[in-house]
C-alpha positions as CSV (number, residue, x, y, z in Angstrom):
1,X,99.9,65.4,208.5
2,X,98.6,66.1,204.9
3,X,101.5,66.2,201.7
4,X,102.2,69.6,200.9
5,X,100.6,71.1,197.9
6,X,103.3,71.0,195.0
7,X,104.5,74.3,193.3
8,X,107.6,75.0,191.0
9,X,109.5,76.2,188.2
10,X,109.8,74.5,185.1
11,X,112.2,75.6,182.7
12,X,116.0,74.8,181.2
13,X,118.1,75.6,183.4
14,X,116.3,75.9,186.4
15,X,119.4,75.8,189.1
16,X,120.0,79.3,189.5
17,X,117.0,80.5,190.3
18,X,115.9,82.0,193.5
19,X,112.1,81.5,193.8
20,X,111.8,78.4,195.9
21,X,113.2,80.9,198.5
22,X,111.1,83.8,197.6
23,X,107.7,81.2,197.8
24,X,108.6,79.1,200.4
25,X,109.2,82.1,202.9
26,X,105.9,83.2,202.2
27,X,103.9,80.1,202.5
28,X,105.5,79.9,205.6
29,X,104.7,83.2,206.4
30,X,100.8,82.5,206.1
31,X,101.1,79.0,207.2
32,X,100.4,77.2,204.1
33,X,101.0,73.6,204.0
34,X,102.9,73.9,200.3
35,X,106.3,73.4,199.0
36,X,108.1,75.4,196.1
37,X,110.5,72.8,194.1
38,X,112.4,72.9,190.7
39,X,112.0,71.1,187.6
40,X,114.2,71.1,185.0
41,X,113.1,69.8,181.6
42,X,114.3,69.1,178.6
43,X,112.0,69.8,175.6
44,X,110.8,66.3,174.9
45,X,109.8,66.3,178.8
46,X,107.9,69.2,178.5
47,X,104.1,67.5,177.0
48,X,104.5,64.5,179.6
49,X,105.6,66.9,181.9
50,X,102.5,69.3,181.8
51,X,100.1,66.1,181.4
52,X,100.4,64.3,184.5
53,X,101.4,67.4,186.9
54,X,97.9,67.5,188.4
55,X,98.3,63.2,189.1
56,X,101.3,63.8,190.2
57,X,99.9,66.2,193.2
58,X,101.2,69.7,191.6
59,X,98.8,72.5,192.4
60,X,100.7,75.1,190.2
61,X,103.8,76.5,188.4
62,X,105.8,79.0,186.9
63,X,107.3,78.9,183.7
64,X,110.8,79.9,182.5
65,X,113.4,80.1,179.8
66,X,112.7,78.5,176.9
67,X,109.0,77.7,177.2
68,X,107.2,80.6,178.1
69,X,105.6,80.3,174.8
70,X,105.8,77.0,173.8
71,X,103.7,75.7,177.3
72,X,100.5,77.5,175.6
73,X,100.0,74.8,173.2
74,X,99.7,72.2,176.6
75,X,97.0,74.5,178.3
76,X,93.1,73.5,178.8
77,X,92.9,77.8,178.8
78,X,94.2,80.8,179.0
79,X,94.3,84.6,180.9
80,X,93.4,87.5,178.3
81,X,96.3,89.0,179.1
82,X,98.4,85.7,178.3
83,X,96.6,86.0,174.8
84,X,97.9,89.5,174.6
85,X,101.4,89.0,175.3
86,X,101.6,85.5,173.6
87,X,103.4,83.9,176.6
88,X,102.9,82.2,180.0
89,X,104.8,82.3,183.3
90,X,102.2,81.0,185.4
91,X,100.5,78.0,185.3
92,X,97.3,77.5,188.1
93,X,96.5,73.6,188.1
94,X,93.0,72.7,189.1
95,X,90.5,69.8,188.6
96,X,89.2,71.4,185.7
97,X,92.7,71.7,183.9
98,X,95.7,73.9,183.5
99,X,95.1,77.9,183.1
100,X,97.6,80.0,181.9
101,X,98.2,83.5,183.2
102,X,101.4,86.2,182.4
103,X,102.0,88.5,185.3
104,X,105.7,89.6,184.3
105,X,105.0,92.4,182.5
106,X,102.6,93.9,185.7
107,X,105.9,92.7,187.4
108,X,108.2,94.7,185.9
109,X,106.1,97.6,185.0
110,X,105.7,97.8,188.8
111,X,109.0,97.5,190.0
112,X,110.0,100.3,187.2
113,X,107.5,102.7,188.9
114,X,107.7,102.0,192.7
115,X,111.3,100.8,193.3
116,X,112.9,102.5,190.8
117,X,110.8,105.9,189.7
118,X,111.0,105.6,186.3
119,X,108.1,106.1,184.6
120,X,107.7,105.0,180.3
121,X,105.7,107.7,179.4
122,X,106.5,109.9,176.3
123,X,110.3,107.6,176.3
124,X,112.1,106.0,173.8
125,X,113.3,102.4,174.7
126,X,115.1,99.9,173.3
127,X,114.7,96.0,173.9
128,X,117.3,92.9,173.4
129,X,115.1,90.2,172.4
130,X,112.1,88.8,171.5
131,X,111.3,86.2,173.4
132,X,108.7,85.4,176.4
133,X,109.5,88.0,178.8
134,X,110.1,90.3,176.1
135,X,107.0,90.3,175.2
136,X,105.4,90.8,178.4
137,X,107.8,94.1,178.7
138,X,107.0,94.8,175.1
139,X,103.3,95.1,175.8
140,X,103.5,96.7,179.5
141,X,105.7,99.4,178.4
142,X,103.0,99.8,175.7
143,X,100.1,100.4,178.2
144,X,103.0,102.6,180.2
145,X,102.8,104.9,177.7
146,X,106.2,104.7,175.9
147,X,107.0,107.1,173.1
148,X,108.7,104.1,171.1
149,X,110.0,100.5,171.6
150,X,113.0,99.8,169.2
151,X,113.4,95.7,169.6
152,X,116.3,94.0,168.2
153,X,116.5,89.7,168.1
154,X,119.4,87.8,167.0
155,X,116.2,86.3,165.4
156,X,114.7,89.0,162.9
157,X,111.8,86.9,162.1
158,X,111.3,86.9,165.5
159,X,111.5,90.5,166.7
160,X,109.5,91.5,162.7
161,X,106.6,89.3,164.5
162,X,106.5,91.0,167.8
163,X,106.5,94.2,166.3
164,X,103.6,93.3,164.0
165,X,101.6,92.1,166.8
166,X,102.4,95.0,169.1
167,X,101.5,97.4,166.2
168,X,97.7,95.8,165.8
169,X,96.9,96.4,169.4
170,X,98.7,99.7,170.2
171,X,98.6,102.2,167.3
172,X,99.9,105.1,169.4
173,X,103.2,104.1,169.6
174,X,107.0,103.7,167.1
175,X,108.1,100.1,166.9
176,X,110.7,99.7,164.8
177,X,112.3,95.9,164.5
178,X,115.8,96.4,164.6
179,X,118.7,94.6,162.2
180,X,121.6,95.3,164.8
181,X,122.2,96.8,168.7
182,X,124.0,99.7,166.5
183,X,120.2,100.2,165.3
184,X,118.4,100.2,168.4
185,X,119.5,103.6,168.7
186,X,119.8,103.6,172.4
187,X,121.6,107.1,172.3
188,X,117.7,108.6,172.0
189,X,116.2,106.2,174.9
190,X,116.1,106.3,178.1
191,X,115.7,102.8,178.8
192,X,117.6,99.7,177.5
193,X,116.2,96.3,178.7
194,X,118.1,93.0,178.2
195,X,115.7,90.3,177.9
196,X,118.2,87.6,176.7
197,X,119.9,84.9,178.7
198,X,123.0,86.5,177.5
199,X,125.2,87.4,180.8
200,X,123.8,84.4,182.6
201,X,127.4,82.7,182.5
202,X,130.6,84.1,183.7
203,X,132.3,84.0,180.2
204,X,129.3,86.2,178.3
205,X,130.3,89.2,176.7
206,X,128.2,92.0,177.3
207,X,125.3,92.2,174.8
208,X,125.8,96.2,173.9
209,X,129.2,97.8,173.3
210,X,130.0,99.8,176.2
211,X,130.5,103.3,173.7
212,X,126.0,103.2,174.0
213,X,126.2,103.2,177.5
214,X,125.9,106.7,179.3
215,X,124.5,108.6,182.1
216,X,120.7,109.6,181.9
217,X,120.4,105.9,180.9
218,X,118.3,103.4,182.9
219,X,119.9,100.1,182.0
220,X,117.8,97.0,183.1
221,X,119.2,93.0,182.7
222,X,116.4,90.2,183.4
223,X,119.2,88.6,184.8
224,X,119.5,88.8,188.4
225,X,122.0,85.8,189.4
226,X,124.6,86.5,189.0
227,X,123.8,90.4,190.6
228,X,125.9,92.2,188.4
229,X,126.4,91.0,184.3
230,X,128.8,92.6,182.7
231,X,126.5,94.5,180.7
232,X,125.2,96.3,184.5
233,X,129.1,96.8,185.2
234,X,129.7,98.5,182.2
235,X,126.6,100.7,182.3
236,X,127.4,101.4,185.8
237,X,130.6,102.7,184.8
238,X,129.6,105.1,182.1
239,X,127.1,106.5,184.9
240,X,124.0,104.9,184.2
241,X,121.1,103.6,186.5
242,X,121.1,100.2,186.8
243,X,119.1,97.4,188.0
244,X,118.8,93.6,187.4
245,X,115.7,91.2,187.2
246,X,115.5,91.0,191.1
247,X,111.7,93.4,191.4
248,X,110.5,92.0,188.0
249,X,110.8,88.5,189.8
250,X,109.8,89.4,193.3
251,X,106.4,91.7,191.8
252,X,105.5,88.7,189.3
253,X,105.9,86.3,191.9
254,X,103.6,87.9,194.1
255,X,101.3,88.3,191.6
256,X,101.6,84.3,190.9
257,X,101.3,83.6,194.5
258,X,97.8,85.2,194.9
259,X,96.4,83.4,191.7
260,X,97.8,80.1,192.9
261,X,96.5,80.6,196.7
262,X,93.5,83.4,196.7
263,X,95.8,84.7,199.5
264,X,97.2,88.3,200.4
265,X,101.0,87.9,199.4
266,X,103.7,88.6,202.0
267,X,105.6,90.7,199.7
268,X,108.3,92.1,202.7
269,X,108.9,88.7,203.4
270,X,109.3,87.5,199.7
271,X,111.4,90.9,198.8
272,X,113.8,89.5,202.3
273,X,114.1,86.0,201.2
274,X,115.0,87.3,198.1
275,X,117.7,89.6,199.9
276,X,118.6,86.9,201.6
277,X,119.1,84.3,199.1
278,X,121.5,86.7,196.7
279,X,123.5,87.1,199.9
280,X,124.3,83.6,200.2
């Protein structure tokens, strides 16, 4: 029998994440000779890394915290919309190189509309962070119409940036580059993303003091493992809709899975797997 065709997640850490499950179930599904595997990489890893993946028999990858935007400089080309957003989270490997692509912004844009009903138009939001995904939100909530993005970054430099770069493409919108979560405003909005790692670990404080959080809220945490942060406890408390990262992975995965394979995606059979593996 032929080796499988390699996929996988590179990133640091990579142990918590669910996707082998969510792309395994569906090349089974279709009957695709291809495993889904995880590699984690320290920085210095990373250029080697990229270099020999299509010797070493790796047909594609996604790409995860912290080099969503640092894997661009190791890429023969790029999607548009990659160039837009500033960040990758796929990678397609062929004989002719490495392409680049961004699908988690479609992801969660998607998964606001269909799964949850909340559309951005005309609404204030309010981002924590600045980094990859952020960016990808940043920009999606943009083309969703959004009243005004308020971002704040334990970086300022960093969330100043993004805002200057969102401003240039979308003039119809507030940004405003936040000094503190006080100054998000997030009494105004009606949608507060975390896109930090913070609440990945047990002992994480929330990032936002629970006196923000309040009914008529939508409060959504990239973070989907563990299911609840404490940031989702808190705003589920105080009344708010919640969610975590769960859609925004399961809708940019499928979108990754038909780049990599030309295929259909299974998507009920990723969205089970999925289910299934936060179960266990």
């Amino acid at each position: 029998m032929a080796s499988p065709q390699i996929y996988g997640l590179i990133g640091y850490p990579v142990k918590h994440s669910l996707s082998p499950a969510m792309h395994n179930a569906a090349f089974g599904e279709l009957g695709i000779n291809a495993e889904y595997r995880l590699f984690p990489l320290e920085e210095e890893g990373l250029k080697g890394f990229l270099e020999n993946a299509g010797k070493s028999g790796i047909s594609g990858l996604n790409v995860t915290i912290p080099y969503k935007e640092k894997v661009i400089l190791f890429l023969d080309k790029i999607s548009n919309e990659a160039g837009l957003i500033g960040a990758v989270n796929t990678v397609k490997i062929t004989g002719r190189g490495l392409e680049g692509f961004n699908t988690d912004g479609a992801g969660f844009l998607k998964h606001l509309k269909e799964d949850l009903k909340f559309h951005p138009a005309g609404k204030k939001t309010a981002l924590i962070g600045a980094g990859g995904a952020a960016k990808a939100i940043s920009v999606y909530l943009s083309k969703g119409g959004a009243e005004s993005i308020s971002i704040y970054d334990i970086d300022k430099n960093r969330s100043k940036g993004l805002v200057e770069d969102l401003k240039i493409h979308f003039d119809n919108i507030e940004f405003y580059s936040a000094n503190s979560i006080e100054d998000l405003k997030i009494n105004e909005c009606a949608l507060l993303v975390n896109a930090t790692p913070v609440g990945m670990k047990e002992t994480d404080p929330s990032p936002v003091d629970k006196a923000y959080l309040r009914e008529g809220l939508l409060v959504y945490d990239l973070i989907y493992n563990p299911k609840e942060t404490k940031l989702l406890k808190e705003a589920k408390t105080a009344g708010a809709q919640i969610s975590n990262g769960l859609g925004m992975l399961l809708y940019q995965g499928v979108d990754a899975f038909e780049i990599w394979t030309a295929r259909k995606a299974p998507v009920e059979v990723m969205r089970k797997a999925l289910k299934e593996a936060t179960e266990k």
